[in-house]
MARTI-475632 format. One line per field, with one value per atom (N, C-alpha, C): residue number from 0; x negated, y negated, z. Coordinates in nm, 3 decimals. Layout:
<sites>
seq <- [NUM / ...]
east <- [X / ...]
north <- [Y / ...]
up <- [Z / ...]
</sites>
This chain:
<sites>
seq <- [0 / 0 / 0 / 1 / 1 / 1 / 2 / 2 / 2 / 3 / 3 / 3 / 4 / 4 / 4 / 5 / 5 / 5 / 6 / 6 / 6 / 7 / 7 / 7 / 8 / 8 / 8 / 9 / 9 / 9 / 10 / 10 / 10 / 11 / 11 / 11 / 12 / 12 / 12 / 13 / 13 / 13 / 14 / 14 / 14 / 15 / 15 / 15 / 16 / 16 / 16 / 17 / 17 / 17 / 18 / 18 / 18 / 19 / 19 / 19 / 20 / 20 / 20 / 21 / 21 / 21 / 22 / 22 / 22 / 23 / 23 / 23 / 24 / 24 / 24 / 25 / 25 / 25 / 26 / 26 / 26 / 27 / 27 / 27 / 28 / 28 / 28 / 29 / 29 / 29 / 30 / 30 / 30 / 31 / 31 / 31 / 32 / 32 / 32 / 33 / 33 / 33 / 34 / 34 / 34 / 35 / 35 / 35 / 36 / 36 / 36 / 37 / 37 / 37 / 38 / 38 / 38 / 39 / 39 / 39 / 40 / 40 / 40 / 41 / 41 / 41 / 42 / 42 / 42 / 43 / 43 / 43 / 44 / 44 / 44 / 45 / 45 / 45 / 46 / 46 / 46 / 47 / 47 / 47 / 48 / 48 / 48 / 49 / 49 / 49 / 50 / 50 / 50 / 51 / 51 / 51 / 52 / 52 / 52 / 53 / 53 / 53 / 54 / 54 / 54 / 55 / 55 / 55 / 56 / 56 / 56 / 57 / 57 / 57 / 58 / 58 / 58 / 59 / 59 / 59 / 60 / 60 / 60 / 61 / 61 / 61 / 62 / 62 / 62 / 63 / 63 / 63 / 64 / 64 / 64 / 65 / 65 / 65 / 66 / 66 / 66 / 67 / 67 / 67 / 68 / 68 / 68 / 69 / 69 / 69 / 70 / 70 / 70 / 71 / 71 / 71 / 72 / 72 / 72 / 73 / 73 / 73 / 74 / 74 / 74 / 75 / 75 / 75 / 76 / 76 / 76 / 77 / 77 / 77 / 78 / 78 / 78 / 79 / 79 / 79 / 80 / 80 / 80 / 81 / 81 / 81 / 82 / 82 / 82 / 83 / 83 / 83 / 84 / 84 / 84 / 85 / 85 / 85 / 86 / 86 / 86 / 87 / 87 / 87 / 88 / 88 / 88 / 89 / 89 / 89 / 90 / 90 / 90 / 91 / 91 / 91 / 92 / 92 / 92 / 93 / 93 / 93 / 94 / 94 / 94 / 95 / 95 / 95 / 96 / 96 / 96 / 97 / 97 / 97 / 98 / 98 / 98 / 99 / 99 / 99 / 100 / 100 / 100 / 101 / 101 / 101 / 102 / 102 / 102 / 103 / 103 / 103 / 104 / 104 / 104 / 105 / 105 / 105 / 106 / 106 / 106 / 107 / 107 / 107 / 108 / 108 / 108 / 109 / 109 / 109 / 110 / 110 / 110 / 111 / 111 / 111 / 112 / 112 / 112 / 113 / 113 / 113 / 114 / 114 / 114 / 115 / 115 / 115 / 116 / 116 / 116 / 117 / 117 / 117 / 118 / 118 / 118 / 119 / 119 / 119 / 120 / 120 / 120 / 121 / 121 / 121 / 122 / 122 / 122 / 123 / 123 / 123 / 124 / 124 / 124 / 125 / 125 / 125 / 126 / 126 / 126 / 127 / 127 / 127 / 128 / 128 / 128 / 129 / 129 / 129 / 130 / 130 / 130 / 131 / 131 / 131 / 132 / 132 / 132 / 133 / 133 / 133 / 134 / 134 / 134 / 135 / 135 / 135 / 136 / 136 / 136 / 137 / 137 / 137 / 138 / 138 / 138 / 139 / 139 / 139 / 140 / 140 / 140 / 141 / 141 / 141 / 142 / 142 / 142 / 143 / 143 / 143 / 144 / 144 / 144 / 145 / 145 / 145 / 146 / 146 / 146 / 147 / 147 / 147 / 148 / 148 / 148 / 149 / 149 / 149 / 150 / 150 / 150 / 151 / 151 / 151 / 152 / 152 / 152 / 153 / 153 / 153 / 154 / 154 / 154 / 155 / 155 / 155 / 156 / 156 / 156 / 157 / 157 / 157 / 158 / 158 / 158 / 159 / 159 / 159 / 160 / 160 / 160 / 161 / 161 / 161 / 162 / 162 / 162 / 163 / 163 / 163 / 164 / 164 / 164 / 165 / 165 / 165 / 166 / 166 / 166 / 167 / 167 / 167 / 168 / 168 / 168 / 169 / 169 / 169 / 170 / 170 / 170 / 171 / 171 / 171]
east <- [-15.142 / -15.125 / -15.019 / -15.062 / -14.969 / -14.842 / -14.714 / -14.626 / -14.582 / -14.570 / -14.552 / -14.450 / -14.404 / -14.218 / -14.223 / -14.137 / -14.116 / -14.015 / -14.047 / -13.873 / -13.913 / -13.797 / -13.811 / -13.676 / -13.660 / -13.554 / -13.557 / -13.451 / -13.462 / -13.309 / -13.289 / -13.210 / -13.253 / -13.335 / -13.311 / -13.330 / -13.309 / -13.317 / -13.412 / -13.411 / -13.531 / -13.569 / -13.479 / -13.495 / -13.460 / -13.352 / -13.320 / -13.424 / -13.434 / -13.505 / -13.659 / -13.750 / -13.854 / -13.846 / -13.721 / -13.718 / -13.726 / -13.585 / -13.621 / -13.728 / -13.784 / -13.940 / -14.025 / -14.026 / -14.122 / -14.030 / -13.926 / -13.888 / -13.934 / -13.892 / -13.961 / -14.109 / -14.174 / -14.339 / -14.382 / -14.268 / -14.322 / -14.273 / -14.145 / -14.065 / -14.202 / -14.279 / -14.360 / -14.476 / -14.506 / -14.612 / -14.582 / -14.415 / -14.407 / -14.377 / -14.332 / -14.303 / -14.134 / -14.101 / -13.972 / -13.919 / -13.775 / -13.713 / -13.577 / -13.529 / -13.402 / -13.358 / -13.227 / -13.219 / -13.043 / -13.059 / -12.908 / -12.911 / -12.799 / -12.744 / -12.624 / -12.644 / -12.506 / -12.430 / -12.319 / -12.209 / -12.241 / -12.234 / -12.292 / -12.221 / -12.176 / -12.121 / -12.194 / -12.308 / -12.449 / -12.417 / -12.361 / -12.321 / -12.387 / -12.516 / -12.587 / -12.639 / -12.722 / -12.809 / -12.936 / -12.992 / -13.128 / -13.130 / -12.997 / -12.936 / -12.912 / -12.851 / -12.800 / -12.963 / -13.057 / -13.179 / -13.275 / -13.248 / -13.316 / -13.251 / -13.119 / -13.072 / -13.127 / -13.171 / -13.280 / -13.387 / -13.457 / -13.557 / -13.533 / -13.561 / -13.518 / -13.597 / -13.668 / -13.752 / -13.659 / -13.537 / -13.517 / -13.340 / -13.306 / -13.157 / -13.087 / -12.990 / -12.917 / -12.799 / -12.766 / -12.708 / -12.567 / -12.432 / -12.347 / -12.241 / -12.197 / -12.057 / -11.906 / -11.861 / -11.728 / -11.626 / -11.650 / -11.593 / -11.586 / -11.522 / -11.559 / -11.479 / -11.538 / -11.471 / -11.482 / -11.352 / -11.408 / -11.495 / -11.462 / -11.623 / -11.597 / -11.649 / -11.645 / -11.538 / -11.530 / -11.454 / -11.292 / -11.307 / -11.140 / -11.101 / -11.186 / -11.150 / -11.081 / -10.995 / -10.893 / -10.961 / -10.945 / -11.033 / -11.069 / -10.925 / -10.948 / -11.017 / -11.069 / -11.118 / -11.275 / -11.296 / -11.462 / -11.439 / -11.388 / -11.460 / -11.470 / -11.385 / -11.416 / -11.547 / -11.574 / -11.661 / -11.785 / -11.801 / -11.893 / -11.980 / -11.819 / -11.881 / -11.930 / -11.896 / -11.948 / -12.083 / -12.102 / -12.196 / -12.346 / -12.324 / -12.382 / -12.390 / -12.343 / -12.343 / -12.435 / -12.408 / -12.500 / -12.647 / -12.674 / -12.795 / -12.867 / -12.802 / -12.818 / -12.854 / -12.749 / -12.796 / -12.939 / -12.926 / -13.038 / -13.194 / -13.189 / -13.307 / -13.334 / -13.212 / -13.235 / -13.272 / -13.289 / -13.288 / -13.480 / -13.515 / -13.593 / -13.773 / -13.742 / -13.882 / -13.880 / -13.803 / -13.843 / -13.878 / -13.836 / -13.919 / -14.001 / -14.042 / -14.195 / -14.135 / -14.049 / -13.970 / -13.864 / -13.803 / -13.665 / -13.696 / -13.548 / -13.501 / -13.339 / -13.400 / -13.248 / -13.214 / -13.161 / -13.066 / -13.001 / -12.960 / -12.909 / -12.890 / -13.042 / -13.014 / -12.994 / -13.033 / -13.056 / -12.888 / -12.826 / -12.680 / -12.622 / -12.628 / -12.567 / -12.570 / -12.715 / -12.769 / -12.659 / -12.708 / -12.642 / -12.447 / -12.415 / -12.272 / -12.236 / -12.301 / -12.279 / -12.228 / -12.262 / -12.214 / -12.312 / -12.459 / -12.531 / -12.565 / -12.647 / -12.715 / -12.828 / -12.876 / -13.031 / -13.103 / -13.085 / -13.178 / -13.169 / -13.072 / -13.046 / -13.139 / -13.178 / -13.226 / -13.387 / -13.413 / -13.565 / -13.619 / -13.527 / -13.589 / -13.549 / -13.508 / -13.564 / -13.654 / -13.651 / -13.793 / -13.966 / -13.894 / -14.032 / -14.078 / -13.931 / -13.954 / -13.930 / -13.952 / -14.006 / -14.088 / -14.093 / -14.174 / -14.293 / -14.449 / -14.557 / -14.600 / -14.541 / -14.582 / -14.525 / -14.383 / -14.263 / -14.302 / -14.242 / -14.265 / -14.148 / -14.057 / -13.947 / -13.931 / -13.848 / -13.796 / -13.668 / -13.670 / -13.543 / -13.530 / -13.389 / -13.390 / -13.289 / -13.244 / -13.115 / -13.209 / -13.135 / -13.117 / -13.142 / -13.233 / -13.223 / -13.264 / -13.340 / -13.411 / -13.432 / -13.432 / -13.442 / -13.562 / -13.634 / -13.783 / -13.830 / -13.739 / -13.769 / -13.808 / -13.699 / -13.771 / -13.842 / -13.896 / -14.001 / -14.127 / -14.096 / -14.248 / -14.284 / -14.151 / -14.186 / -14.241 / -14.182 / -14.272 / -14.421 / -14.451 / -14.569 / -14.611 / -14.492 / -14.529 / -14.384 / -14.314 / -14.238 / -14.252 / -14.208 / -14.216 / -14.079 / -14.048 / -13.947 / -13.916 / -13.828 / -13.773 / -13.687 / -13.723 / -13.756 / -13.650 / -13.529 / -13.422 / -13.446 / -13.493 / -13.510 / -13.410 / -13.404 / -13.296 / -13.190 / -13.073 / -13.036 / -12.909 / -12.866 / -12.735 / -12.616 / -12.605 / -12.496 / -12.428 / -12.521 / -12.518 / -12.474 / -12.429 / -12.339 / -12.262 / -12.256 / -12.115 / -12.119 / -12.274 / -12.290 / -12.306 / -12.187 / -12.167 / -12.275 / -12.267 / -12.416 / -12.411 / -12.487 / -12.474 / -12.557 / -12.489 / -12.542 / -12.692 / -12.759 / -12.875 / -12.978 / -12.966 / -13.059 / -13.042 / -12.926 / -12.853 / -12.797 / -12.742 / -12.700 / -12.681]
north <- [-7.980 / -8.116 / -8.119 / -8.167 / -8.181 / -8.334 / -8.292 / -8.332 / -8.443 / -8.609 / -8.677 / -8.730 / -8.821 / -8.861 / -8.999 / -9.067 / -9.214 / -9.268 / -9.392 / -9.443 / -9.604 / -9.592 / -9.712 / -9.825 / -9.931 / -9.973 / -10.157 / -10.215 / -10.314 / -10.393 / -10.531 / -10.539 / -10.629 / -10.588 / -10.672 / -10.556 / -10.607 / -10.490 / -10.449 / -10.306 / -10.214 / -10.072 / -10.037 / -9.958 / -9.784 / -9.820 / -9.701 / -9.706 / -9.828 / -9.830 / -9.780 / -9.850 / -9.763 / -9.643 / -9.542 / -9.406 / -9.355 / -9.365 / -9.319 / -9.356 / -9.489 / -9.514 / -9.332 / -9.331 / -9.225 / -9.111 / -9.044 / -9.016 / -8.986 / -9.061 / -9.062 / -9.043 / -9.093 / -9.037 / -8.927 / -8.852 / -8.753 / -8.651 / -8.674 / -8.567 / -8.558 / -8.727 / -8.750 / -8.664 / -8.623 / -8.553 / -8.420 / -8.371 / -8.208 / -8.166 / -8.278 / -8.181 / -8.189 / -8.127 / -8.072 / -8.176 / -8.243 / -8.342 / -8.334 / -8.292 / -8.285 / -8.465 / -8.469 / -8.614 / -8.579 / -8.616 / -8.631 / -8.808 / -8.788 / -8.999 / -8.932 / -8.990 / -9.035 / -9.155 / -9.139 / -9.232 / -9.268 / -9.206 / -9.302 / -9.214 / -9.233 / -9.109 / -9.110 / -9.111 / -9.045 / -9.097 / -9.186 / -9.282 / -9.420 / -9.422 / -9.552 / -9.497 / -9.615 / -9.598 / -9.520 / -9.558 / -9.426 / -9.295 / -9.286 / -9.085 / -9.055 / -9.105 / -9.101 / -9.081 / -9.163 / -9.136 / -8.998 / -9.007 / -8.896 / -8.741 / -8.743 / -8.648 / -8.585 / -8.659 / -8.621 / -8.564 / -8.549 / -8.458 / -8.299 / -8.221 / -8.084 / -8.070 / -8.136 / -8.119 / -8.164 / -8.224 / -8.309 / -8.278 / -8.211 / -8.200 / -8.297 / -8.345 / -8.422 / -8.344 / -8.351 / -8.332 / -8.411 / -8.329 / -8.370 / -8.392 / -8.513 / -8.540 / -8.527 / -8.393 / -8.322 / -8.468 / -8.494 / -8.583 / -8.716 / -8.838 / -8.968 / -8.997 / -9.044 / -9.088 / -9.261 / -9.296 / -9.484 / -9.543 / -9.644 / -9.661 / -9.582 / -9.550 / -9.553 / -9.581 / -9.679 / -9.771 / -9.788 / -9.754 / -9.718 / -9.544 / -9.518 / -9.331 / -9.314 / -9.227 / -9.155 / -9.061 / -8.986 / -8.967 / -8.832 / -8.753 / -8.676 / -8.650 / -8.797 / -8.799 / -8.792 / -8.877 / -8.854 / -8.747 / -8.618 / -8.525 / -8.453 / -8.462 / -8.391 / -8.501 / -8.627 / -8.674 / -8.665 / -8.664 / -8.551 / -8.412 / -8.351 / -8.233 / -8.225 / -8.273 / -8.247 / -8.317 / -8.443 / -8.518 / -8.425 / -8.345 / -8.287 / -8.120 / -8.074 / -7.999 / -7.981 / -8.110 / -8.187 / -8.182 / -8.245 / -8.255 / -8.110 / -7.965 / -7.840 / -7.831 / -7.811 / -7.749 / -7.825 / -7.913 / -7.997 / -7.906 / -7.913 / -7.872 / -7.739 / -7.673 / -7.519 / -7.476 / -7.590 / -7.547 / -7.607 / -7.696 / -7.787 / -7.743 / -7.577 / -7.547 / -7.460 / -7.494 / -7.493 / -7.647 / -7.759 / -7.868 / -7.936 / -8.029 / -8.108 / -8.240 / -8.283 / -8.408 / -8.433 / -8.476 / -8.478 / -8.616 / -8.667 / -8.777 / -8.780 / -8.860 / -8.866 / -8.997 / -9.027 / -9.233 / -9.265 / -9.347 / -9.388 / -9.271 / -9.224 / -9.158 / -9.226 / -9.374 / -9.429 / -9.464 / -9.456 / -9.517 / -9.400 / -9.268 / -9.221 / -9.169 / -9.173 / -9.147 / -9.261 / -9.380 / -9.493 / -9.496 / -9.417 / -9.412 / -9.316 / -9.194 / -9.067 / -8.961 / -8.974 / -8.880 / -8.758 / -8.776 / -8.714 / -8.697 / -8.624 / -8.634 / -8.675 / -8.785 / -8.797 / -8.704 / -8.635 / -8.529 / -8.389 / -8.384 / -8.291 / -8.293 / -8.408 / -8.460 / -8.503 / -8.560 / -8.511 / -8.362 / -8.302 / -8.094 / -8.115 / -8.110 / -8.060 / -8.101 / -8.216 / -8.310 / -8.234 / -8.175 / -8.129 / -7.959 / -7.942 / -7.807 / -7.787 / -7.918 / -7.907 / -7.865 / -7.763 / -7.695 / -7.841 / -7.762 / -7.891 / -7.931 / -7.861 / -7.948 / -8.036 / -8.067 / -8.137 / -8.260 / -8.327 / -8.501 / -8.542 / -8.640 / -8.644 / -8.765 / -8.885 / -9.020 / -8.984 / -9.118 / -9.172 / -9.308 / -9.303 / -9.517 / -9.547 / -9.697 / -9.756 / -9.874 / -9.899 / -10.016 / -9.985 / -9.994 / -9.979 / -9.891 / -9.808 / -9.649 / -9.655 / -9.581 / -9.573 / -9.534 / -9.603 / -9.585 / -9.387 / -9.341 / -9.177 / -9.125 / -9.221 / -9.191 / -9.194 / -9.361 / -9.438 / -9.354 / -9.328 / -9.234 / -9.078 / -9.068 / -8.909 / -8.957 / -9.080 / -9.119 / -9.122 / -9.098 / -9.137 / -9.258 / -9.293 / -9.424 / -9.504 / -9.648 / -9.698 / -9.824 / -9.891 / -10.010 / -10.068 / -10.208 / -10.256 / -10.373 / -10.356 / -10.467 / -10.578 / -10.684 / -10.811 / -10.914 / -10.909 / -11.012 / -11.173 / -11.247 / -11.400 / -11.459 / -11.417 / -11.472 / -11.380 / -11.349 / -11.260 / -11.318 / -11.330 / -11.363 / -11.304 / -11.260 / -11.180 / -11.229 / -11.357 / -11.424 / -11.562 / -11.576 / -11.663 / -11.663 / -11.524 / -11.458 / -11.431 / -11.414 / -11.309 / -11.125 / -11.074 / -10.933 / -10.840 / -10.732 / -10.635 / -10.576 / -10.573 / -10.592 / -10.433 / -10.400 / -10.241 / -10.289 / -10.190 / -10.199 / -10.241 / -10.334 / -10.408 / -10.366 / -10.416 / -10.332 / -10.173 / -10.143 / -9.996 / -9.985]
up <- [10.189 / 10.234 / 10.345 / 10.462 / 10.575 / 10.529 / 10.536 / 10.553 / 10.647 / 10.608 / 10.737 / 10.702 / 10.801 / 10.897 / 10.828 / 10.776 / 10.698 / 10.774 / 10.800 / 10.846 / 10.737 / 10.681 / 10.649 / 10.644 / 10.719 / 10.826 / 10.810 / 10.892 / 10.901 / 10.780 / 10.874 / 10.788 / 10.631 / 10.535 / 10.466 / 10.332 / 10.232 / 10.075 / 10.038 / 10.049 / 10.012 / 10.060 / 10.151 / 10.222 / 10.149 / 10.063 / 10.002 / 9.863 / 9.827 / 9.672 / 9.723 / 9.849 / 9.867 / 9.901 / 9.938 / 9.966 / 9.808 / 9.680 / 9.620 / 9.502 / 9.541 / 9.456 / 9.465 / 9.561 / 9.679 / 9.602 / 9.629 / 9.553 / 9.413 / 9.309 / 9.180 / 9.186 / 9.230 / 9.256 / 9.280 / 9.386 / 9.392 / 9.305 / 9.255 / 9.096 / 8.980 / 8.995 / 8.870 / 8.915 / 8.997 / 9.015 / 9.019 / 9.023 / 8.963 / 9.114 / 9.245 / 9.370 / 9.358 / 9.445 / 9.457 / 9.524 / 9.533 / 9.593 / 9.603 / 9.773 / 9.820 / 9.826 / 9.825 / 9.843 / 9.898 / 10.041 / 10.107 / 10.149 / 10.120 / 10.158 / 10.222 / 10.376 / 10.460 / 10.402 / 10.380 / 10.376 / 10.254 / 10.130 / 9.996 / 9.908 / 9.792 / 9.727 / 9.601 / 9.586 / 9.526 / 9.375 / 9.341 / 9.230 / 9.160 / 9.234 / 9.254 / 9.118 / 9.046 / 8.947 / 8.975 / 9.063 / 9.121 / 9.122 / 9.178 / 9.215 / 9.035 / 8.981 / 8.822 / 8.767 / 8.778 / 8.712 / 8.771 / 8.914 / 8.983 / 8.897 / 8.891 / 8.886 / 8.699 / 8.609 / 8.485 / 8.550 / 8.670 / 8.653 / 8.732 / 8.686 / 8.728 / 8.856 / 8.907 / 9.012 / 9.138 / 9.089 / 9.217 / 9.190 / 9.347 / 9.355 / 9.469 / 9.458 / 9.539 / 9.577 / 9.712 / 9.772 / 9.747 / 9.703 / 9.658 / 9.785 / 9.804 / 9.876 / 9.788 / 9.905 / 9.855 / 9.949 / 10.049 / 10.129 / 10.148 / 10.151 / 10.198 / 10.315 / 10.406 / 10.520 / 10.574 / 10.573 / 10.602 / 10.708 / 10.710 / 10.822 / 10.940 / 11.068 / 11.136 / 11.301 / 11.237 / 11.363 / 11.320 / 11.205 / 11.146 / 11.165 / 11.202 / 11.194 / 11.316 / 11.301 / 11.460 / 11.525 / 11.605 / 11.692 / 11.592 / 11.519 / 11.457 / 11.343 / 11.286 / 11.190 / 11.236 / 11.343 / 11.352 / 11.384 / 11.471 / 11.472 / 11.372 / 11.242 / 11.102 / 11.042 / 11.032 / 10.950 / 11.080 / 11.200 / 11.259 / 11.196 / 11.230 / 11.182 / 11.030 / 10.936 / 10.772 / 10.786 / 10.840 / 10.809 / 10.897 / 11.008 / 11.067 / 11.028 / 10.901 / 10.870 / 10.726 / 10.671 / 10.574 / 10.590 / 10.732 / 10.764 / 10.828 / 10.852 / 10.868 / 10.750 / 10.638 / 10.556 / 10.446 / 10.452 / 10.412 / 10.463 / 10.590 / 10.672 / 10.680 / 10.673 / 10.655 / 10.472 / 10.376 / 10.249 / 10.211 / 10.308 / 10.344 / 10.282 / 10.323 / 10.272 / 10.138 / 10.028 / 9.909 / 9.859 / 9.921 / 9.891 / 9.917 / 9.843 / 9.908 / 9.956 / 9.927 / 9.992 / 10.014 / 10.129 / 10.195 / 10.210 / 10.117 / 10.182 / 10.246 / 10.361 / 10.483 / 10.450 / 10.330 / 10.343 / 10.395 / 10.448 / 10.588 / 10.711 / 10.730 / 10.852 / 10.974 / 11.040 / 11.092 / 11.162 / 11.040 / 11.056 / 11.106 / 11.081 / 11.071 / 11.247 / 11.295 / 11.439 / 11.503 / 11.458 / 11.547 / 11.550 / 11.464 / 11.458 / 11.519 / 11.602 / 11.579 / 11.531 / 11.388 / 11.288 / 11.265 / 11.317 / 11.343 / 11.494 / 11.567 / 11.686 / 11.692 / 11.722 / 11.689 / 11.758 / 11.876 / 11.946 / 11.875 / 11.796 / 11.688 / 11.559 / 11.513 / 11.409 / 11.441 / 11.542 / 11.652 / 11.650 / 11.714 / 11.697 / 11.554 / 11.459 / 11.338 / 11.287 / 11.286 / 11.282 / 11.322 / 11.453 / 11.476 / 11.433 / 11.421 / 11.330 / 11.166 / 11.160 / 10.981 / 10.952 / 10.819 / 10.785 / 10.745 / 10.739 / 10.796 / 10.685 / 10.538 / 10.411 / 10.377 / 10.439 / 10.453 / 10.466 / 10.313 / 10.368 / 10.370 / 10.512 / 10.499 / 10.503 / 10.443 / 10.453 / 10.503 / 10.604 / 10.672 / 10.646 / 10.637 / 10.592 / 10.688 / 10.705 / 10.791 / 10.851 / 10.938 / 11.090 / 11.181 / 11.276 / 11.420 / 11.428 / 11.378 / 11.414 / 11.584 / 11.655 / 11.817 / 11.825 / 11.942 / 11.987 / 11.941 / 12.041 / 11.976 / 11.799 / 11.739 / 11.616 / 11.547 / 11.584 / 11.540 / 11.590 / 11.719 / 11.751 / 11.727 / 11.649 / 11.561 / 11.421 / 11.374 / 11.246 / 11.234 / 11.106 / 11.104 / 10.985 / 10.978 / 10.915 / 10.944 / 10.972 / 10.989 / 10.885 / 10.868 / 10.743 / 10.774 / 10.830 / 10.831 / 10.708 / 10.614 / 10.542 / 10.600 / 10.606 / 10.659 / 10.595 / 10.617 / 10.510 / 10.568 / 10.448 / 10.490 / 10.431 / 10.281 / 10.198 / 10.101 / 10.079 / 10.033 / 9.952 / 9.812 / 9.745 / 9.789 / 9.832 / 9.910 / 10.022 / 10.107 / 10.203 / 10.137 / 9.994 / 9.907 / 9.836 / 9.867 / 9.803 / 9.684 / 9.632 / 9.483 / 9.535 / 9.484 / 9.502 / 9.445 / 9.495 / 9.421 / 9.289 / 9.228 / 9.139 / 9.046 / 8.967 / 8.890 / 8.815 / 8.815 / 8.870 / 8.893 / 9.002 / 9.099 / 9.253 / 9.277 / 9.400 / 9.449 / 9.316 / 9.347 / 9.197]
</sites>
């Protein structure tokens, strides 16, 4: 079975829960499942349930780094380099599994913590049984047209936008 490209994006809720739905589907069917999350420290209720099936390893964060726009110059180039070292070793471990998921890869392109032209060539040198999900905001035309499927979640109404906080497990 040929291997295809997921982005699934946009700002509204769903984006990580349809990666690891997909995810779980494919553990339930006995395939193999890498699972790296940029910027997340793999603590959510999903990663906690994923992590019961032996089929499926997650990618552990030794590091946290604050957002972005608070980092010194010295700090992005260390949360650079790990977060881009993350996504090496991910891809170089890539063909003992049947599914790679990238969670917030989108963010991580748009922040540059990754390279997206970095993350494009691997893309196209994924091994071809390789089914890989990407989630976030704003995926860039280039990515969208390496996908082979895109799905944007669509926020109309959201509790959060009234100041009910997220909540264990529904949200994370």
């Amino acid at each position: 079975m040929k291997g295809l490209i997921h982005i699934y994006c946009g700002d509204g809720k769903g984006k990580t829960t349809a990666a690891m739905g997909l995810a779980l589907r494919s553990a339930g069917a006995g395939r193999r499942v890498l699972v790296l999350q940029f910027f997340k420290d793999g603590n959510s209720s999903e990663v906690k349930a994923l992590k019961n099936f032996a089929t499926v390893d997650v990618v552990e964060q030794t590091r946290r780094f604050g957002f972005s726009w608070t980092l010194s110059e010295e700090e992005l180039r260390e949360a650079k380099a790990y977060y881009s070292s993350l996504l090496e070793d991910a891809m170089a471990k890539s063909k003992e599994y049947d599914l790679l998921v990238l969670d917030e890869a989108m963010s991580a392109c748009t922040t540059g913590m990754i390279q997206e032209e970095r993350l494009l060539e691997l893309l196209r040198e994924k091994p071809d049984a390789l089914e890989v999900v990407m989630t976030g905001r704003n995926p860039s035309q280039a990515l969208m047209d390496q996908a082979d499927y895109v799905t944007e979640m669509r926020k109309i109404k959201h509790p959060f936008d009234q100041g009910v906080p997220a909540r264990l497990g529904v949200e994370f």
